[in-house]
C-alpha positions as CSV (number, residue, x, y, z in Angstrom):
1,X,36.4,55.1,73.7
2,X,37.7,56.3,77.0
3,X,38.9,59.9,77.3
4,X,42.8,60.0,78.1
5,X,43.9,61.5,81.3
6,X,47.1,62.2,82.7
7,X,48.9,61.1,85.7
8,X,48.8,63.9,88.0
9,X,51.5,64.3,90.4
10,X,50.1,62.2,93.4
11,X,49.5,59.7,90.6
12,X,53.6,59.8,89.9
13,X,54.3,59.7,93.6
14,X,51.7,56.8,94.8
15,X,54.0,54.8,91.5
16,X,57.5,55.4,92.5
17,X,56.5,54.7,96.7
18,X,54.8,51.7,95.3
19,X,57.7,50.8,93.3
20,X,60.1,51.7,95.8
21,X,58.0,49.3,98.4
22,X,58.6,46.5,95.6
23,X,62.3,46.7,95.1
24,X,62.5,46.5,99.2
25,X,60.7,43.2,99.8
26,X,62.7,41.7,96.5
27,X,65.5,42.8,98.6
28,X,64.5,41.2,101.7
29,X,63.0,38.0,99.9
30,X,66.7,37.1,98.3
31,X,68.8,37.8,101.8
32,X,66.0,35.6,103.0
33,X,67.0,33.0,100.0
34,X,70.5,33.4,100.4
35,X,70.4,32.9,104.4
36,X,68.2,29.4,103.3
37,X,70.7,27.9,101.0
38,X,73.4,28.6,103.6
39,X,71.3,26.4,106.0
40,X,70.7,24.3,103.4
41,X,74.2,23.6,102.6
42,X,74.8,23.2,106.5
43,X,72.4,20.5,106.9
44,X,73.5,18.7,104.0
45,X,77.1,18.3,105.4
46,X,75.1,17.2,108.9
47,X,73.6,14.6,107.1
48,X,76.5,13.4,105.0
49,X,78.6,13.1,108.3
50,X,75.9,12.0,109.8
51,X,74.8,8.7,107.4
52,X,78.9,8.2,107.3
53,X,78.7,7.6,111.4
54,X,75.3,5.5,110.2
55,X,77.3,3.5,107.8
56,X,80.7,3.0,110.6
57,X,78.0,2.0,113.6
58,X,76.6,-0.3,111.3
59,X,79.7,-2.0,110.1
60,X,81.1,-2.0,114.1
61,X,77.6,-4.0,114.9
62,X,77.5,-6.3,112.1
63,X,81.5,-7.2,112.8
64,X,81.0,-6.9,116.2
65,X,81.7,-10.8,116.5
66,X,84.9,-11.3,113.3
67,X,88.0,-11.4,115.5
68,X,89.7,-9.6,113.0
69,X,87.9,-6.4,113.3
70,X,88.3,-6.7,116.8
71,X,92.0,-6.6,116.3
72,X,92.0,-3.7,113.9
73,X,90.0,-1.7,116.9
74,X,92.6,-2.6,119.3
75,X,95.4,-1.7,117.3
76,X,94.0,1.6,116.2
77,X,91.8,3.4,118.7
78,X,93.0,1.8,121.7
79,X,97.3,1.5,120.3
80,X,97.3,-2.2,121.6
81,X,99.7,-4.7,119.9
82,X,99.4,-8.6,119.8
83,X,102.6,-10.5,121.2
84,X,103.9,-11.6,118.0
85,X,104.1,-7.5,116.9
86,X,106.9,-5.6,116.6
87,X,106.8,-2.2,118.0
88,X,108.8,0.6,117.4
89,X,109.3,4.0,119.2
90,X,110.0,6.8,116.7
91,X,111.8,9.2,119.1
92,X,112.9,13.0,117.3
């Protein structure tokens, strides 16, 4: 068959540059991974908080018109209270 020869010393060095090479772009390929499930992670929390603003908009246009709702809004974003309320100041 084919003679054996060995590795000569360039042979040894072009290996252990090329392997060296290797072990650097695996290094830089996961950072690059790990920096992409970060942003991943990010954007999934956008679009959960985002959907959930979806979902409350949706609600607010659909009950734009029930009276009730109307009164909920007034009581808690805008701290209105209906004459028949009782209201009480909590002083410390």
């Amino acid at each position: 068959m084919f003679p054996k020869k060995r590795a000569g010393l360039l042979g040894k060095i072009l290996l252990i540059v090329v392997l060296a090479y290797m072990i650097f772009l695996l290094i830089g390929v996961r950072q690059k991974i790990a920096i992409a499930k970060a942003e991943v992670e990010t954007l999934t929390e956008q679009v959960a908080q985002q959907t959930q603003s979806n979902t409350e908009l949706s609600n607010a246009i659909e009950n734009r018109d029930n009276p009730n709702f109307l009164e909920d809004i007034a009581r808690e974003k805008l701290d209105l209270a209906s004459p028949h309320d009782r209201v009480f100041y909590i002083t410390d």
